[in-house]
N, C-alpha and C positions, 0 to 999 in steps of 0.2 A: 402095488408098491413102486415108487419111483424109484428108478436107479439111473444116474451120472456116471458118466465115463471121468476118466482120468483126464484125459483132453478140459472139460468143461471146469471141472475142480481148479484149473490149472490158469483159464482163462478169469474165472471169478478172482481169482486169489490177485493176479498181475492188475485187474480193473482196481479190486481195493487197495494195493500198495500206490497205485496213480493218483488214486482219492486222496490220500494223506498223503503225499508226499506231497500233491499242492494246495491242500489243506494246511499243511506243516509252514507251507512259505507264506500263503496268505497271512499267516499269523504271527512270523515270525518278525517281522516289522513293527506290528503291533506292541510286541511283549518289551521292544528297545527303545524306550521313550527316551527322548531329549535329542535322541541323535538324527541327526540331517542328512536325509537320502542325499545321494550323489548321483547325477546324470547317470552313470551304469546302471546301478539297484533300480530306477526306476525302469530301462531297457527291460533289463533281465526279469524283471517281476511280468510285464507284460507278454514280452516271449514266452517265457514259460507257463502261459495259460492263463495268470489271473487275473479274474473279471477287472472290468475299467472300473464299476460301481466302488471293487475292494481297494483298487489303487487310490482311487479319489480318495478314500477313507484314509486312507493311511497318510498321504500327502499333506493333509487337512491337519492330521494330528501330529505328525513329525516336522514339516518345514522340508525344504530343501537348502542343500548350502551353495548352489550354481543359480548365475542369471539365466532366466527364460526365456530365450530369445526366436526368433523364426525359427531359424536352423535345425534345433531342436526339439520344434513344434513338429517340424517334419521328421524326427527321428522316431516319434512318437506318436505320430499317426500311423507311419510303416511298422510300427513294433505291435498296432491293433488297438494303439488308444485313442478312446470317444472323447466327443466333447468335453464330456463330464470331466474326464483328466486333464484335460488341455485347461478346462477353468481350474481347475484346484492345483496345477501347477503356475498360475498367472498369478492365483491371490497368496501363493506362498511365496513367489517370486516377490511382490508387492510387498510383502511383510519385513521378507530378507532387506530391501531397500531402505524401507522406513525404519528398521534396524540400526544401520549404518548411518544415520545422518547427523551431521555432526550435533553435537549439545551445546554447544553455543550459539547465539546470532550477534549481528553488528549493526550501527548505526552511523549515519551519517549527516550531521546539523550545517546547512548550508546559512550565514547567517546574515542582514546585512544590517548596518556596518559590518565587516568581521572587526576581529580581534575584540570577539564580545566572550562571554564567562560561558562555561556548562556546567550545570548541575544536574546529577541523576540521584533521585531520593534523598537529596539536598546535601548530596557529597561530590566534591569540585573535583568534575572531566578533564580540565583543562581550559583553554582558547582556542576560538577558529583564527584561521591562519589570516593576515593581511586581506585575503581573496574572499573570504567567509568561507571556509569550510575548517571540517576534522571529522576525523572515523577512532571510532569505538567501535575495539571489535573484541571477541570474546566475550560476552555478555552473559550472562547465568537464563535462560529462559524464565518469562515472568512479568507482571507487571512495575511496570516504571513510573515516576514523576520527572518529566524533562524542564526542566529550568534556565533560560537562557537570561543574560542580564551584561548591562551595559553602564556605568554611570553616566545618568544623564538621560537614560531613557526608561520605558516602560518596561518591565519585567515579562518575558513571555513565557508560560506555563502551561503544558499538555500532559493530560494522562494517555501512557502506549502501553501496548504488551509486545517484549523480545520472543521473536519466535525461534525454535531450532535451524539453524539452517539459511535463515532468510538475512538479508542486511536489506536495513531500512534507512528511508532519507527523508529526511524532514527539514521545510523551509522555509523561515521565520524572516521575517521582517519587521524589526523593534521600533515601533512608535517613540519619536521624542516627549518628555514630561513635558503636562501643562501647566502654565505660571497660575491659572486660576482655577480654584477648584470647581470639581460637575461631581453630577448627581452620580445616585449608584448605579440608574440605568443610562446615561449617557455614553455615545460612544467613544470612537476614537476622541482620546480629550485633543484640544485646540495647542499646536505645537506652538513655539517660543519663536516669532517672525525673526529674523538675523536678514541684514543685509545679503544677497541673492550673490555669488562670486561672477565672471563671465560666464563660465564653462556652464550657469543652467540654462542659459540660454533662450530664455523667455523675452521676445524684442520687447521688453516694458522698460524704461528706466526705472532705476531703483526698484525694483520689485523683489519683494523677499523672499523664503524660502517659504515653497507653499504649503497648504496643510490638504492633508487628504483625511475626508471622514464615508461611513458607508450609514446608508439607511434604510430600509427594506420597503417596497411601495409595490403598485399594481406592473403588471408587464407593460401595456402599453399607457403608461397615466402617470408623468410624470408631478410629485406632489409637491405645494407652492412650498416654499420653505419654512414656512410659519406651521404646516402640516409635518413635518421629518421628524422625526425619533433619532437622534445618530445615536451608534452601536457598531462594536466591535466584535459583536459575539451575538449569533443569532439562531436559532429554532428552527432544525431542517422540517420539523413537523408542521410549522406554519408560516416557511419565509415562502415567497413566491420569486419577487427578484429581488438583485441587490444594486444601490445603486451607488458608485461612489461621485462624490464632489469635491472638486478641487479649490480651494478658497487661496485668492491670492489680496495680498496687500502692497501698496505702493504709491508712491508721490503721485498727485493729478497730471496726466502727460501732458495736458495742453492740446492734443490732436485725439483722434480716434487711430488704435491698431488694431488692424487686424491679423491673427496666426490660428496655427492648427493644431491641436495636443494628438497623439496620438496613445491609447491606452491598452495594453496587454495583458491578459487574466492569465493567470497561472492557477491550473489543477495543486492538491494536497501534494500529489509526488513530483510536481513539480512541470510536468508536460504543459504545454500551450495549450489556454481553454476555447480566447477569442482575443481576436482584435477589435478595437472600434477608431473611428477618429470624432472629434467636432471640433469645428469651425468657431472658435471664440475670435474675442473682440473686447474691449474696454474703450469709455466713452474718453473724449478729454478730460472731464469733470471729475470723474471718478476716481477714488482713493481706493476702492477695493472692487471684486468681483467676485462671482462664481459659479461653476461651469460644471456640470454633471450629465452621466448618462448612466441606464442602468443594464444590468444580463440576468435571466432567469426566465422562467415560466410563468403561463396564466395561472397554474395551481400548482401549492405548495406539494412538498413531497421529494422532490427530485434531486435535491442539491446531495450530495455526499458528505459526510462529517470529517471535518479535516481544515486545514490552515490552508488560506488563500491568500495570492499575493495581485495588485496589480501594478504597473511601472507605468510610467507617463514619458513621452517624449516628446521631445520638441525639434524637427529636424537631424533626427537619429541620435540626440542627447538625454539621456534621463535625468528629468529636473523633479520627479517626485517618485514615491514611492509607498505606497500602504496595503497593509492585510487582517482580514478579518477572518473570526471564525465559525465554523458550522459544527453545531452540537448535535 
């Protein structure tokens, strides 16, 4: 027959009150759903024994209401927590953030001309200011119809989604109306020539205001004109490059000039794509001309879907201006 002294009775008994009293705590976190540990609670759970596997659990299922920072990464390794806690304290940190961010977003229509119209789901934003711009801020998250329009020009139209948190800029360049009608796949249509003022600067006399169109061809092959499709709106799935052409009109000079365009691509948000220049020229004889180059790849694919703009100058003057888009 076994017999136990009083001593051993005494040591069993003190082992099991240890077992549940951090049995008791392990679980006690567990039982208080909704509520968000606090840098301490997560200290003191750790100090006083409880596995890192039981911490992570808990973390996972309550949140924390504190940013996760260094600082208390190392509070938290010296208190005996493992990775495992360190990650489940990073993606509750994560959550608590994406919590917090605000429920609205905003946008920003940079335009040119400005003082053109906005329309968002065909209810009037306002006008951009003199400069082309305006901001729409506080926005419902969601998808939009953005409508920008001018009289006298082409209506310009993109579908966006507002996201929480984010302000978005978008920038539109409105094609003037053509006096003659084009097909349904033609592109930018043929602007209304007007007498040219000094400031564009193009050494032609009488040379009017030019017209800019884009049409998609191989990277290095440029296609005779009697080959071009113009289009304003183009198929990231099968454009390879884009090329614009600048079509000028104007009285015979009588001599040959020679000048230099120089043309700037603008990316969707608006950053510098590329530069290019060419070396144009009109003959004496000549009543009209026109001058293109193209930007893209040997194979389609690459372009990004979004509103392009490009600016033409002449001697640090801009005498033109057009953009197309990627679907």
């Amino acid at each position: 027959m076994e017999r136990r002294t009083k001593g051993s009775i005494f040591a069993v008994s003190i082992a099991a009150c240890l077992a549940l009293l951090i049995l008791t705590v392990a679980q006690a976190p567990a039982a208080q759903k909704g509520k968000a540990l606090n840098e301490q609670e997560i200290l003191e759970l750790l100090e006083g024994g409880v596995p890192s596997s039981r911490v992570s659990e808990i973390v996972d299922d309550r949140g924390i209401d504190f940013e996760f920072t260094t600082p208390i990464e190392h509070k938290v390794r010296d208190a005996g927590g493992a990775d495992d806690v360190v990650a489940a304290l990073k993606r509750a940190s994560q959550r608590r953030a994406d919590s917090e961010q605000p429920p609205t977003g905003g946008l920003v229509v940079k335009s040119t001309p400005g003082e053109s119209e906005i329309y968002l789901n065909d209810e009037p934003k306002g006008m951009t200011s003199p400069e082309g711009e305006i901001r729409l801020p506080d926005l419902k998250p969601g998808p939009y119809n953005l409508r920008v329009s001018l009289p006298g020009y082409q209506s310009y139209e993109k579908a966006m989604t507002i996201t929480a948190g984010d302000e978005q800029t978008v920038y539109v360049t409105l094609v003037q109306k053509s006096a003659v009608a084009t097909t349904k796949d033609s592109a930018l249509p043929t602007q209304q020539s007007t007498p040219a003022t000094p400031a564009s600067g193009i050494p032609v006399p009488g040379v009017r205001t030019p017209t800019v169109q884009f049409y998609e061809g191989p990277h290095d092959l440029t296609l005779d004109k009697s080959q071009r499709v113009y289009r304003y709106s183009f198929d990231r799935f099968t454009t390879r490059s884009v090329y614009w052409e600048l079509d000028l009109n104007y009285p015979p000079p009588g001599r040959r000039i020679d000048f230099q365009v120089d043309a700037f691509w603008y990316k969707p948000d608006g950053t510098e794509m590329a530069r290019q220049s060419i070396s144009a020229y009109v003959q004496a004889q000549w009543g009209s001309s026109w001058h293109t180059l193209g930007y893209g790849w040997a194979e389609p694919g690459h372009w990004i879907p979004g509103s392009y703009r490009v600016d033409f100058y002449f001697r640090n003057l801009r005498i033109a201006s057009g953009t197309f888009q990627i679907n």
